[in-house]
N, C-alpha and C positions, 0 to 999 in steps of 0.2 A: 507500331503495329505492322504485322504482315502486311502486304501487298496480297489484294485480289489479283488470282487468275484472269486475264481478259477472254474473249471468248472466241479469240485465236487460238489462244494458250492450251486452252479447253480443249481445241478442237483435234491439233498437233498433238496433245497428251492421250485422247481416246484412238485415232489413226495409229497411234504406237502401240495400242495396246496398257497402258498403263494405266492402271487402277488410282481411283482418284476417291479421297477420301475427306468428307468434308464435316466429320459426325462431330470434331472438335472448332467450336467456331475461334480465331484466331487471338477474339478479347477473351476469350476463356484463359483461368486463370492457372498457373502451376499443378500437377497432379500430387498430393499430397501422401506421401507413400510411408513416412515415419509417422507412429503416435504412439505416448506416453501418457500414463495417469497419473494427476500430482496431486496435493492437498494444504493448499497455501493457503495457511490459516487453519488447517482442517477443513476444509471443505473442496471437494472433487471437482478437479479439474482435467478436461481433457484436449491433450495438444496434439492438434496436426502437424507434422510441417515436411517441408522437403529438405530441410537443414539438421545434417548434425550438429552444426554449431550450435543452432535454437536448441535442439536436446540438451545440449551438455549444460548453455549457459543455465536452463527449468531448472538439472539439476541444482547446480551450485544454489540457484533460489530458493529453491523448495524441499530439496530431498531430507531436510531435518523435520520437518513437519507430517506428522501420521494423521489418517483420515478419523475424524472426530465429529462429522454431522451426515447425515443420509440425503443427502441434496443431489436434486439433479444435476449430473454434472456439467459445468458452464463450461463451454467450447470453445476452443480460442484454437482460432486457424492459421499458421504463419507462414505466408508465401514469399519464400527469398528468388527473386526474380534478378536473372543477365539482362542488365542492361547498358550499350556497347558503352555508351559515354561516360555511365558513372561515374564521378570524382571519387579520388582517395582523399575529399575532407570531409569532416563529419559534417550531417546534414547538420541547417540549423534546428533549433528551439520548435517543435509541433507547437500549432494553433488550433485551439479546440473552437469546433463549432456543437451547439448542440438543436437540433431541429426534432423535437420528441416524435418516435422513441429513439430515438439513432443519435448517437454521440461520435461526431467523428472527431480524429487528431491527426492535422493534414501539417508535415516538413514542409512536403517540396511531392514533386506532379512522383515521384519513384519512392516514396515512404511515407506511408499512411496507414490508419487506422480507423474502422468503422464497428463499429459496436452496440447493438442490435438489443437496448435495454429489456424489451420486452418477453423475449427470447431467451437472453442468458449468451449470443454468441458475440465473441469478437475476431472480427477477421484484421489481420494485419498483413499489408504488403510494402516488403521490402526489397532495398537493392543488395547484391551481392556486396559491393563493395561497404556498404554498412557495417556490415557483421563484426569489421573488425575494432569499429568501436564498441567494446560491452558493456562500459558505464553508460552510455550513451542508451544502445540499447535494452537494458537491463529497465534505465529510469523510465525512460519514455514511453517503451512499448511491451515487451515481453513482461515486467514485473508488474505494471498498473494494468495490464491489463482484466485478468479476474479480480480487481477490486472493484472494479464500478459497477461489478455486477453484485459481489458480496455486498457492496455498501448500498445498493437499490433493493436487494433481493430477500437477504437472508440477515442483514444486521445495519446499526444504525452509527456511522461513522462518528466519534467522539474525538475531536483534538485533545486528548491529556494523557500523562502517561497514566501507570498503574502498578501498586505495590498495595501489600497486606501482610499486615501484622496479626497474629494467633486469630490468621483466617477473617479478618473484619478489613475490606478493600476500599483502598480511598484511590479515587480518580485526583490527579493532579492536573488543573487545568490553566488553561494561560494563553498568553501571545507568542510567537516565537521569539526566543532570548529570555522567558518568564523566569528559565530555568528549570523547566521539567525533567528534563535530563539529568541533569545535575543531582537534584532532589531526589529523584527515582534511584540510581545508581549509590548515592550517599546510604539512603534505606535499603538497598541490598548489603551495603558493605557491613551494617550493622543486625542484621539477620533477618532482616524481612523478605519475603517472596517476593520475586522480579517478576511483571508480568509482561509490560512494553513501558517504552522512555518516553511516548510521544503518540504513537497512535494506535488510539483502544475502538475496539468493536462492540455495541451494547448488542447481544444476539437478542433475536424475537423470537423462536420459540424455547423459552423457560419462561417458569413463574417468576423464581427467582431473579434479581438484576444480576445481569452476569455477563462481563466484559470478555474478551479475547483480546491477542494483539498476539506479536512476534515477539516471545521470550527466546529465542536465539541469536539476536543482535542487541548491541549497547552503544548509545552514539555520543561523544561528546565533539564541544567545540575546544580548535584548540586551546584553549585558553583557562579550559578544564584541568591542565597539568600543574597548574599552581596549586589546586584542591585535592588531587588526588596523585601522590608520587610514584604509582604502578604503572600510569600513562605517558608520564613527563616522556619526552624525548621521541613517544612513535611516530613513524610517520603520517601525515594526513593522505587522509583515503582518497581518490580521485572522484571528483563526482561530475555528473554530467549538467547537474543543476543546484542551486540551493546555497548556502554559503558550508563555509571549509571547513572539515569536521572530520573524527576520527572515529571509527566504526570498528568493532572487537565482536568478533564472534562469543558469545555467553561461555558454551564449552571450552574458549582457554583461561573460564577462569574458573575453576572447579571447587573452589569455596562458596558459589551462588548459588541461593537457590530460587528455581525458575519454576513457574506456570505456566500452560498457556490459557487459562482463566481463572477471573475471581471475580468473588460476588463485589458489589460497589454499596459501602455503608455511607460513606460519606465524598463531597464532593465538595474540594480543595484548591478556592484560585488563589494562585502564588503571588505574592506582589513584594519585590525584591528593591523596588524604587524607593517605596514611602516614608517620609519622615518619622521621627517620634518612635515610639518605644515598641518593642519586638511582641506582636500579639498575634494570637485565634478569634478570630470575629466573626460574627453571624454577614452574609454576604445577601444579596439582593438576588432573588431569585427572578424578577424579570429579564434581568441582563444575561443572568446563567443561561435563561430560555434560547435568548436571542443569538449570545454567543454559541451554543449547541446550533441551532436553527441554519446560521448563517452557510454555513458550508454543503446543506444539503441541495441535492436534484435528483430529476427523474421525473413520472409522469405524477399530475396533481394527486393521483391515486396512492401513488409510491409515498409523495410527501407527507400525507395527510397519515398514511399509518406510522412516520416515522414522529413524525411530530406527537402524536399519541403515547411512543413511547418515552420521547423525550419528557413527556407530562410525567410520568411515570418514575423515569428518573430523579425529577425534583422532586420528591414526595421525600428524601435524603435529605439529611439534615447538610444547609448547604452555607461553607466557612470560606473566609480568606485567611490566609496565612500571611502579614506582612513582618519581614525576618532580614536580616542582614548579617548573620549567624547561620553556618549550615547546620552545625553541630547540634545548636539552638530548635532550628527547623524541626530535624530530626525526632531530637525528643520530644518536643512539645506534640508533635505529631504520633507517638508513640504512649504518651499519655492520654491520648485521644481514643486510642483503641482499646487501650485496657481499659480504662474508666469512662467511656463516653462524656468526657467535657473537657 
């Protein structure tokens, strides 16, 4: 922080004549003179910042996604701040605190995040010397940042991916490693609509159940190249978190075909572990409950409508898929949508 004038200083300063200007107080923060309209996810988002870099990296995130809901748009401020001592290492892993309504995700005392649930605004401040990590930034701040609002606001976060065959949508749901990915990507390769591999959107206003997600990205683990020989050999993607995985933009595969929503008919936990012989089985819809349940927050108001819709959601006829067979998986699943059973 600046140094206060003393009232020597003051005094020498007006004896000279010198105009003194105090309208900006010194904790005030970057003047934000860039902004850009984005729509991640479809839904409008609006970026301050004083960094071209923040611009450029929005683009690369968002510029595939066209505006598809009338929402007010959630505001995300991003202030890249000089600060002398910065290090050239990346900062470590943000720690979320949440003290309703305010969600904050504090690095370190020069990169931080506060996010203002009730509002719709996220303010981020960063140091210059940051920026040059963009996985880093990408994961942590700029890219999550309008989800926390999407997913309190305007729709109800579902861990599973999403694929539909002749328009009848099945959520795929699971643990990390379930296999969602895998399974999601297998039913594109065989002509089913791509919708996301892993994280779907239940929107709230439709009658209809109707998921979102990001159909412009495909994510496997390495280990995906045994299953699929168009992957074998890419490089793994750098990430700032999460375990090692390869990420394919949708558009270089131009045999796919992608949504970016579908209605959800049925809801499919995967289970690739179990013994015994490859079946479709009626599944336990308390634990679907809980599993949906567990990952939500925000204000009790927030939850209480999100859980309502999760109700809603289970009203779907709700399976486990245990398979050890992708091919297997596939179809059975496939049989499932032409003939309901």
């Amino acid at each position: 922080m600046e140094a206060f004038l003393s009232v020597d200083e003051i005094r020498a300063a007006l004896d000279c004549g010198q105009k003194l200007d105090f309208s900006k107080h010194a904790l005030e923060g970057t003047r934000l003179t860039m902004r850009e309209r984005f729509f991640p996810l479809g839904f409008a988002v609006e970026l301050r910042t004083n960094s071209e870099s923040i611009l450029s990296l929005a683009r690369e995130l968002w510029s595939g996604f066209e505006q598809r809901f009338d929402n007010r748009p959630i505001r995300v401020d991003a202030h890249i701040v000089d600060v002398g001592d910065s290090s050239e290492q990346c900062p470590p892993t943000p720690v979320a605190h949440m003290m309703m309504p305010m969600l904050y995700s504090v690095a370190d005392a020069n990169n931080y995040t506060a996010s203002d649930l009730d509002t719709g605004w996220t303010r981020i401040v960063m140091a210059r010397a940051t920026e040059r990590h963009r996985n880093y930034v990408a994961y942590f701040f700029l890219g999550s940042a309008p989800l926390c609002h999407i997913a309190t606001r305007h729709a109800t976060p579902i861990h599973a991916g999403c694929v539909a065959f002749n328009g009848r949508g099945m959520l795929l749901c699971g643990d990390s490693g379930a296999g969602k990915s895998s399974l999601s990507y297998a039913c594109a390769r065989a002509g089913w609509t791509f919708t996301t591999d892993d994280a779907s959107y239940l929107l709230h206003d439709t009658e209809a159940l109707t998921v979102t997600g990001n159909c412009h990205q495909v994510r496997f683990r390495p280990s995906a190249g045994d299953l699929f020989p168009e992957i074998e050999g890419l490089e793994i993607t750098p990430r700032a978190a999460g375990k090692p995985s390869i990420e394919m933009p949708t558009s270089a595969l131009p045999w796919m075909h992608c949504a970016p929503t579908a209605s959800v008919d049925f809801l499919i936990f995967l289970n690739r572990r179990a013994g015994g012989p490859q079946v479709l089985a009626p599944y336990r819809k308390d634990v679907a409950r809980y599993y949906f349940r567990q990952v939500l927050f925000g204000t009790e108001e927030s939850r209480a409508l999100r859980y309502g819709h999760i109700e809603r959601l289970l009203n779907v006829e709700i399976l486990e898929l245990r398979y050890t067979d992708l091919e297997w998986a596939v179809q059975r699943l496939q049989t499932l949508a032409e003939e309901g059973r």
